[in-house]
C-alpha positions, 0 to 999 in steps of 0.5 A, spaced: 606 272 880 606 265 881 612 261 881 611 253 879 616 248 881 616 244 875 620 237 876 624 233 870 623 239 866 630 238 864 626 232 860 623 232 853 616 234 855 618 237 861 622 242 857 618 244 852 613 246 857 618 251 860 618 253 854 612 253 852 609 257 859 615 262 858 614 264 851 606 264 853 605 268 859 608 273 863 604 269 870 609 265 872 616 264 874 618 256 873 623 252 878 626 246 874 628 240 879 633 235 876 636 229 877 639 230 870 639 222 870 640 219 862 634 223 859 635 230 863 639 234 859 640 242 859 642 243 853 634 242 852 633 248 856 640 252 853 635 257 849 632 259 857 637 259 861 638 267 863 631 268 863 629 272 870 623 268 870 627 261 871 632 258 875 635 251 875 636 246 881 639 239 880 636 234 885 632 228 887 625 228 888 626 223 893 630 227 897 625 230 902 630 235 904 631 238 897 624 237 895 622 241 901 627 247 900 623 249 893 616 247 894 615 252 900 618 258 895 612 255 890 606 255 890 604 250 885 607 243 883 607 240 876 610 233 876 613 230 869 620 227 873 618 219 872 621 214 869 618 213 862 621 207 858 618 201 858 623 196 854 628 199 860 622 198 866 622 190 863 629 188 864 630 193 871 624 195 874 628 198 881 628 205 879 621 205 877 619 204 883 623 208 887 622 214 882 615 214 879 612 211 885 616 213 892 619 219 889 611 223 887 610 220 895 616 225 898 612 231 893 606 230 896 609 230 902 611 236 902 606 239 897 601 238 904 606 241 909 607 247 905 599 248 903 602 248 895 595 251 891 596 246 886 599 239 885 599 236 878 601 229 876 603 229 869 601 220 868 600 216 862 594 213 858 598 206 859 596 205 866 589 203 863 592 197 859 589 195 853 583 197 848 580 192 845 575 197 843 571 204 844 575 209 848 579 210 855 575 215 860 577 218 866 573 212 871 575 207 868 579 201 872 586 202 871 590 195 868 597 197 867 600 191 864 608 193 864 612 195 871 613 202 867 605 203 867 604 199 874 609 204 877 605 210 873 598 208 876 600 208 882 603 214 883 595 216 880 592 213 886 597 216 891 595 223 889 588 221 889 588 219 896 592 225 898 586 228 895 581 224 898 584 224 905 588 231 906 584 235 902 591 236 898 588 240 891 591 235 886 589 234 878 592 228 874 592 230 866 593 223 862 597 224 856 597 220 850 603 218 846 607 225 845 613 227 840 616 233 838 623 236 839 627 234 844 625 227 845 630 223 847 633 217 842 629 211 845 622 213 844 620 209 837 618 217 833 626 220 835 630 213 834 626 211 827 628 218 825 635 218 828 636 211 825 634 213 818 638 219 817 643 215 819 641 209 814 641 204 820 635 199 821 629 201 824 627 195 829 620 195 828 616 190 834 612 185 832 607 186 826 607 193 827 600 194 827 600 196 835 596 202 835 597 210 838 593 215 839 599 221 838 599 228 841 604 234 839 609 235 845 606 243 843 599 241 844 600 237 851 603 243 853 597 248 851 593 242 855 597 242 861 597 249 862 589 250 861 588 244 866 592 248 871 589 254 871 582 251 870 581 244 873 577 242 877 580 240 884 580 232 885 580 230 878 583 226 873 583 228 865 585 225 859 589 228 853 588 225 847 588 228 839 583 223 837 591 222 831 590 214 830 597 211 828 599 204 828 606 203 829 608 200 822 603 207 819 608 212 823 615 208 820 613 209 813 611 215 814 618 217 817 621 213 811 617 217 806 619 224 809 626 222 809 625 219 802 628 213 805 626 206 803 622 202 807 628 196 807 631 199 812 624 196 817 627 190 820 621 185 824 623 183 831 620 179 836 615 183 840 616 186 847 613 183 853 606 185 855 606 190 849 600 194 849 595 193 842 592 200 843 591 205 847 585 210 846 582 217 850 576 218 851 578 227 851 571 231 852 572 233 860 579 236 858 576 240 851 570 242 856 574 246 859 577 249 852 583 245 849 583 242 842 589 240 839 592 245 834 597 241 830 595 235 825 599 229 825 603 230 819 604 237 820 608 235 826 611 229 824 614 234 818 616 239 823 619 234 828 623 229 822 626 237 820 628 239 827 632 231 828 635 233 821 637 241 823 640 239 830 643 232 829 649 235 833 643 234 840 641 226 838 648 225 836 651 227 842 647 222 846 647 217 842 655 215 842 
């Protein structure tokens, strides 16, 4: 049986990839590393935590010492911890750097000294940039334009080199926009949801009509997992539902579900460096067999219904 470290999987994506290999398969035994910074939260995990397959440590991927202690129990390194926010990376960019970037350098670093058979790094479709037109592939020139990003691409590329100089078999997966169950109130899908049900106002940047390609957290999982067992060593895959919707569709969506009226929309002024599309190109990843397996308004419903049933969870985080 293999055992798989999982770092951040206290978070929204990592949790529910716990989840999802747990309830999936009886191959693998998982350890969560940490930090349990604002987002990481176990009441995430509370459904899982006698499970015999799963065990938790609270740390840092940046502490070399720690790391190591669990990376020569595993055999394979999947790596969500990171800094995610954009508006937070903007105002104060520090942890960012030290997390994203120097934090997956202390994983490597141990990855290779204990001969780890898999390093996966979880990244983004925000390294690319921008789209103008057509879609993102795996080789084309990264063009992260906020720190969030920046940090993210450059952990891409020292996973790479890891690759290319010491053999060390790693895989980057690059997810679009996820949402699901779990996701902490800041991202634009919880914290609309969370502010409708609570007839707050819902800030909408700009003229909302900045475009996402979004994925169900369920069906990046289901990704993951396959690019784990069957990607090819050195490369990079991205994960994309072909789910186009600007941010102005998704708002009255949520609205609408919640049978909420879309006064509760207040325009402000645009973020800084505010991305006007992202879209992957996905066809290496469903070579190898995945397909996303929820459509857009399915899982919005299903997400919109788990915020109204467990308003104790966001309630909580939100005071």
């Amino acid at each position: 049986m293999k055992k798989i470290l999982v770092t951040g999987g206290a978070g929204f994506i990592g949790s529910n990839f716990i989840r999802f290999i747990l309830q999936n398969t009886k191959k693998y035994e998982i350890v969560n590393l940490d930090k349990l910074t604002y987002a990481g939260n176990l009441d995430n995990l509370k459904d899982i935590i006698k499970n015999p397959k799963y065990s938790f440590f609270k740390g840092d991927i940046c502490d070399k010492n720690v790391v190591e202690k669990l990376v020569k129990k595993c055999d394979i390194i999947i790596n969500f911890a990171a800094e995610t926010h954009v508006d937070r990376s903007i105002v104060d960019d520090d942890q960012f750097i030290k997390t994203n970037i120097f934090g997956t350098n202390t994983l490597l670093k141990a990855a290779l000294k204990y001969k780890i058979k898999k390093f996966v790094q979880i990244s983004t479709d925000e390294v690319y940039g921008s789209l103008e037109k057509g879609s993102f592939k795996e080789t084309d020139t990264l063009k992260p334009n906020n720190p969030y990003s920046a940090s993210k691409a450059s952990a891409d590329i020292l996973v790479r080199s890891f690759n290319s100089t010491y053999d060390l078999p790693t895989v980057i997966i690059r997810s679009s926009n996820n949402f699901g169950p779990f996701q902490y109130p800041e991202k634009l899908i919880p914290f609309f949801v969370t502010n409708a049900i609570e007839n707050k106002k819902l800030p909408l940047y700009g003229d909302g009509l900045n475009t996402r390609e979004w994925t169900f957290v369920i069906d990046n999982c289901s990704g993951i997992k396959i690019v784990m067992e069957n990607g090819k060593i050195g490369e990079i895959y991205n994960l994309g539902s072909k789910q186009l919707k600007t941010n102005l569709e998704v708002t009255n969506k949520i609205l609408e579900h919640l049978g909420k009226s879309k006064s509760q929309i207040e325009y402000v002024k645009d973020r800084l460096g505010h991305d006007s599309s992202y879209v992957l190109n996905s066809r290496k990843i469903r070579k190898l067999g995945w397909k996303p397996k929820y459509k857009f308004d399915d899982a919005l419903e299903n997400t919109i219904n788990w915020y109204k049933i467990n308003q104790s969870w966001w309630k909580k985080i939100k005071r």
